[in-house]
N, C-alpha and C positions, 0 to 999 in steps of 0.2 A: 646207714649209720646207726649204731649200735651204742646204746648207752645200761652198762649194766646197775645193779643197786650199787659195786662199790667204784662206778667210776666214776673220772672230775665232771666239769664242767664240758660244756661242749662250744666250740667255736663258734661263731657269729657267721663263717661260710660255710659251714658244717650242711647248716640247712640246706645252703644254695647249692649243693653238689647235686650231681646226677650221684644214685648211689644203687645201681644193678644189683649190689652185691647183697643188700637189706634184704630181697626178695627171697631170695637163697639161700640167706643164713639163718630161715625160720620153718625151713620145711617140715611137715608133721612127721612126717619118717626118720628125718635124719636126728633130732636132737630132742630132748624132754626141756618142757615149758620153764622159763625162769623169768622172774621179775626183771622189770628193765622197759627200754624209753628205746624206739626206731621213728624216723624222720625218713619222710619219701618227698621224692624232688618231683617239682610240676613236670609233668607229661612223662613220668618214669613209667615202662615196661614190668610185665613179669610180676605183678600183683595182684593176686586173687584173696578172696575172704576165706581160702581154703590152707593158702601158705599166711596168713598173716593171723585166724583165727582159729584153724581146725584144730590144733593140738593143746589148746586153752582152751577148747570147747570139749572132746573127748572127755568122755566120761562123765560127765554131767547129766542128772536127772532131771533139773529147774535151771533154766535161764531166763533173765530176766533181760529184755533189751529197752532201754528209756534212750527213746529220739523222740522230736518233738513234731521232726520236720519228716513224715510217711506220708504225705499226702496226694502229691502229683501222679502220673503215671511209672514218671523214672525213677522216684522214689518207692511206689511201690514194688515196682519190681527190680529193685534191688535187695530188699526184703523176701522176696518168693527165693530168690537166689542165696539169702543167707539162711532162708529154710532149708532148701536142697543140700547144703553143708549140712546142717542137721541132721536131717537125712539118711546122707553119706557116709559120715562119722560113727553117727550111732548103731552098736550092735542091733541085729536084726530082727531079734523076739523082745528087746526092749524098749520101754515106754520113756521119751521124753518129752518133757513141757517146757514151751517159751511161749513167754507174758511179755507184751509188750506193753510200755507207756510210753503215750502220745497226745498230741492235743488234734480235736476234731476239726477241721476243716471247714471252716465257716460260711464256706462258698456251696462246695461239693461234698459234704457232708455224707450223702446218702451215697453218693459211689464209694468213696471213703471206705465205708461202713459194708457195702457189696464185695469188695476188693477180700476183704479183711474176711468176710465170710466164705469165699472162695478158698483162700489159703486155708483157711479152719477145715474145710471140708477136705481139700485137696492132700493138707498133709495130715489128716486124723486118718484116713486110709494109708499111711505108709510110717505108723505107729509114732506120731508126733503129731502132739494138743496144743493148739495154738490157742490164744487167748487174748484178749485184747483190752485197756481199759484208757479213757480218754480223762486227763488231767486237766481238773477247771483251770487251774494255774496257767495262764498261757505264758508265764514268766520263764517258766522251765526252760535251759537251754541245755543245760548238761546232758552229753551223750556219753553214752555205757552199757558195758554187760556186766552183769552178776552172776558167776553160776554158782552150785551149791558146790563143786568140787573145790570152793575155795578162792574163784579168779574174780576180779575185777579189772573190767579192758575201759578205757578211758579213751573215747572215739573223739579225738577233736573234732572232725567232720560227717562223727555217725558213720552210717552206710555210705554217703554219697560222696564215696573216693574216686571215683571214675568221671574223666571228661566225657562233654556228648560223643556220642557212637549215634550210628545210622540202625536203629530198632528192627526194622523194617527188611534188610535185609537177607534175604534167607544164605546167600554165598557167604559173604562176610563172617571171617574166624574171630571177631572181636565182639560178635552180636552174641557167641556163643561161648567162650572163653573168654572168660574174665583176662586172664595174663597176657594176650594181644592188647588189651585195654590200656588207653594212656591214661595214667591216672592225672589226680590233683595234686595240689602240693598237701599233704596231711601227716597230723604225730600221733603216733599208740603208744600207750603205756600201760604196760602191765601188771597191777599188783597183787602179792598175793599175801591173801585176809585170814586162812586158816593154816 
């Protein structure tokens, strides 16, 4: 379900549809990024951070990601995964930076903190500076991107779009593709600042 900047309101069952077709009408290839509001129905197919983000990401120098909730394992590596986007996307002798804010982990802190240094190392060899800064605020709930090409993405649910998957195993096309993933129920919204 698709809601662009000049259109009405949206239904009350809107949300509740299965809606396959959201997945697909955001591909990086097929169309250039516009402002606008998509709604994904609980355990919907076909959603990656590649069709839902890559081409609002494209082209960006600085991105800034603010989730609060990076903590656990499945949250961190859902984060490795929207690195690899980066990655992806970006030209190959070019340099990009994504800043994350987050708040530290009160528990497990110092894995936390391990995690976070891994990706720093992992993707500064494949010309992406990862950075990290933990918000005393632990009030923060707002999740979002900001890149400097102008976007800000409005994550209702952050990164952690996907139901539990089996991590573990190595057969399974959904441990390794995201678009086998059954997702959450979650909204993006896309606006654009410049």
């Amino acid at each position: 379900y698709y809601h662009g900047e000049a259109s009405g309101q949206e239904s009350p069952s809107a949300v509740e549809e299965v809606l396959p077709e959201a997945a697909n009408a955001i591909q990086p290839e097929k169309c250039a990024p516009e402002a606008g509001h998509l709604v994904f129905a609980e355990n919907q197919k076909g959603v990656s951070f590649e069709s839902i983000l890559g081409r609002y990401l494209q082209g960006a120098k600085k991105i800034m990601l603010t989730d609060p909730y990076i903590r656990m394992f499945y949250q961190i590596r859902n984060l490795i995964e929207f690195m690899e986007l980066v990655v992806r996307i970006k030209p190959e002798d070019d340099e990009t930076e994504v800043h994350l804010v987050t708040v530290k982990d009160e528990f497990k802190g110092g894995s936390q903190e391990e995690s976070f240094e891994k990706i720093k190392t992992a993707c500064g060899a494949a010309g992406v500076q990862f950075s990290w800064e933990y918000c005393e605020n632990t009030a923060i709930h707002a999740r979002h991107i900001v890149t400097d090409s102008g976007w800000k993405i409005l994550l209702d649910r952050g990164l952690d779009i996907f139901q539990h998957y089996e991590m573990n195993d190595a057969f399974a096309l959904n441990n390794r593709l995201q678009q086998f993933r059954s997702c959450k129920a979650f909204e993006i919204t896309y606006i654009r600042e410049k």
